[in-house]
C-alpha positions in Angstrom: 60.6 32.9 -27.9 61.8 33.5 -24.4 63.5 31.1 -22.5 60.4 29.1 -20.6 61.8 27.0 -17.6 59.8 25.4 -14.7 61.0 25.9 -11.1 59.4 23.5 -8.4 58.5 25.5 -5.4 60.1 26.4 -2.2 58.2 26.8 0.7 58.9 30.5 1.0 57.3 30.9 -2.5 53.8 29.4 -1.5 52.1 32.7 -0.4 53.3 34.4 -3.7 52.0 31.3 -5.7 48.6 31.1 -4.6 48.0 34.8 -5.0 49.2 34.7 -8.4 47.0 32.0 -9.0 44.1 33.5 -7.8 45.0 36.8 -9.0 45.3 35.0 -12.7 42.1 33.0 -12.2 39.9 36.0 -11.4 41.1 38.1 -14.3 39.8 35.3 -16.6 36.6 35.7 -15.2 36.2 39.3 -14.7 37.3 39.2 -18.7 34.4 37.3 -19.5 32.1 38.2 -16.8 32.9 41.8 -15.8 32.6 42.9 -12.6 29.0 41.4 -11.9 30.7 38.0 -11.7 28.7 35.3 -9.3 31.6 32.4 -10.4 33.7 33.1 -6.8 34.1 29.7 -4.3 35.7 32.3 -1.6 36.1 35.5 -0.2 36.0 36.8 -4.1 38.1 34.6 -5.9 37.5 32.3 -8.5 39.7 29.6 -7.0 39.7 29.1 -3.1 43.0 28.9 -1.0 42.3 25.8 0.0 41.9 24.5 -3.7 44.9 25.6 -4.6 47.0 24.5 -1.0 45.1 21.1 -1.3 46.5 21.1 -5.1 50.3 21.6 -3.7 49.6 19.7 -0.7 48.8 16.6 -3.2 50.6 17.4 -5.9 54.1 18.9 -7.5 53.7 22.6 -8.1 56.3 24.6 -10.5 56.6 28.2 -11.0 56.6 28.8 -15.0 59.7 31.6 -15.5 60.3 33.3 -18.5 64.3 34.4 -18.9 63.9 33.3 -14.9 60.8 36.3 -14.0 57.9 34.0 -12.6 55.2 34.5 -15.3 52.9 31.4 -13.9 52.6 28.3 -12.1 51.4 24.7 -12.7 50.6 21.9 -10.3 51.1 18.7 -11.0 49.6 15.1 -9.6 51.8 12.0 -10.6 50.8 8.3 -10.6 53.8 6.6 -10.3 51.7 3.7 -10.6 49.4 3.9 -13.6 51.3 6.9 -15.0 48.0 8.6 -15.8 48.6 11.6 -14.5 46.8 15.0 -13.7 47.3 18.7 -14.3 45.5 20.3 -11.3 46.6 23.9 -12.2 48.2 25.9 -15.0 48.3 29.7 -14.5 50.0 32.4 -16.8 50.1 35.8 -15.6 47.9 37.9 -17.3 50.6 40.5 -18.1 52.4 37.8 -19.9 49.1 36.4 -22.0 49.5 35.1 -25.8 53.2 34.9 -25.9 53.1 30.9 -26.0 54.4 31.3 -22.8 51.5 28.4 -21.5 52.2 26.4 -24.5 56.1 26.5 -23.8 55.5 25.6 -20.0 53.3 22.5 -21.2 55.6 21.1 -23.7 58.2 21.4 -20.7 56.1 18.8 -18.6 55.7 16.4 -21.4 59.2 16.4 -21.7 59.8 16.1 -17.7 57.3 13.1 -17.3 58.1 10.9 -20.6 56.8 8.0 -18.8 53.2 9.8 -19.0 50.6 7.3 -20.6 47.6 10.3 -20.2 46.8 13.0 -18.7 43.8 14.8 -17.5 42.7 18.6 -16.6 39.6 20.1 -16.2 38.7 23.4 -16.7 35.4 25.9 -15.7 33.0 26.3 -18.8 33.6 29.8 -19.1 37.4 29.9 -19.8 37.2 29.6 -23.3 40.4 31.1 -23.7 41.7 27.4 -21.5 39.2 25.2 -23.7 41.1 26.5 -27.0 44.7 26.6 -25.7 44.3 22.5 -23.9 42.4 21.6 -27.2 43.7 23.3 -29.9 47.3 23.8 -29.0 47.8 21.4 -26.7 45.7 18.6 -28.1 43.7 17.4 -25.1 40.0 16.0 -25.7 37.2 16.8 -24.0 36.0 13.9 -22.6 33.3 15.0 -20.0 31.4 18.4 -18.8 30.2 18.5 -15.1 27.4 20.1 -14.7 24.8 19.8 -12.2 23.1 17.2 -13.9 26.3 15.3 -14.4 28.5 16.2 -11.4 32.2 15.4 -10.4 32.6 13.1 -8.0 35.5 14.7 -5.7 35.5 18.3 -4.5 37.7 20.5 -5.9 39.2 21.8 -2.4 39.4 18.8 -0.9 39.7 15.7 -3.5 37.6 13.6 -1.5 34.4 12.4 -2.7 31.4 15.0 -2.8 28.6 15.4 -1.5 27.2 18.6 -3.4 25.3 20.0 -0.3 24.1 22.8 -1.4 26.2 22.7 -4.1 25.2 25.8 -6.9 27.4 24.1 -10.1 28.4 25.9 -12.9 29.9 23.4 -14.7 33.7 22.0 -15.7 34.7 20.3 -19.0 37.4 17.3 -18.7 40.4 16.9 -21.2 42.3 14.0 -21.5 45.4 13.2 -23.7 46.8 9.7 -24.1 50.0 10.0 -24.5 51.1 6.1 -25.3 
């Protein structure tokens, strides 16, 4: 196994982050979708810019390297409070796919945030290859799937409370894993 570090993020490096992300996040789909793929919030991508800046914005964001080559990204929310705490985005390049490079990147945040007593992630329905990986390697449990009978509460791009105006919904499975 390569050497799997997390970096946090420079300023400099936000462009290149949020087209990796997005870059990451649409491969997924078009893998499971193919090019007749209706799952894009904006301008063709499965996860807006503003998702993603309101993620970094709110949140600590690392760059996953492998032997110090950025292979991914994660963003992190942190309740210094409650310590239940949130994984808004984990990305692994798809060039570097099935080489536990995700798995290695999340064992790295358990071990940076000890204090942990949960956390949470969601992911889209479709990504089964994310529904395996947070509950069979990672051991997350689904707790909840949006959908639009059942729909989150707070926007995705913003985090405030929604209001699903002409919302089309898809839906999004929650994980949780208590940690203490």
């Amino acid at each position: 196994m390569a050497n799997i570090t997390l970096t946090p993020l420079t300023a400099d490096e936000r462009e290149q982050f949020i087209l990796d992300n997005q870059y990451a996040f649409k491969y997924g789909a078009m893998e499971e979708f193919g090019e007749r793929d209706n799952h894009f919030e904006e301008d063709g991508e499965i996860i807006s810019r503003k998702t993603i800046e309101n993620s970094i914005d709110h949140g600590v964001a690392y760059f996953i390297r492998e032997d110090g080559r950025i292979v991914g990204g994660l963003v992190l929310k942190i309740d210094e409070g409650t310590q239940h705490n949130e994984l808004e985005l984990l990305f692994v390049h798809p060039r570097a796919h099935s080489k536990g490079i995700g798995y290695a990147a999340w064992q790295e945040v358990e071990r940076l945030y000890p204090d942990t007593v949960a956390w949470e992630t969601c992911t889209p329905y479709f990504e089964t290859r994310n529904i395996h990986f947070y509950v069979n390697k990672c051991g997350f449990h689904i707790v909840e799937f949006f959908n639009s009978h059942h729909p989150d509460p707070h926007d995705p791009e913003t985090g405030e409370e929604n209001n699903y105006e002409g919302e089309d919904f898809d839906g999004m499975f929650r994980f949780e894993k208590q940690m203490k």
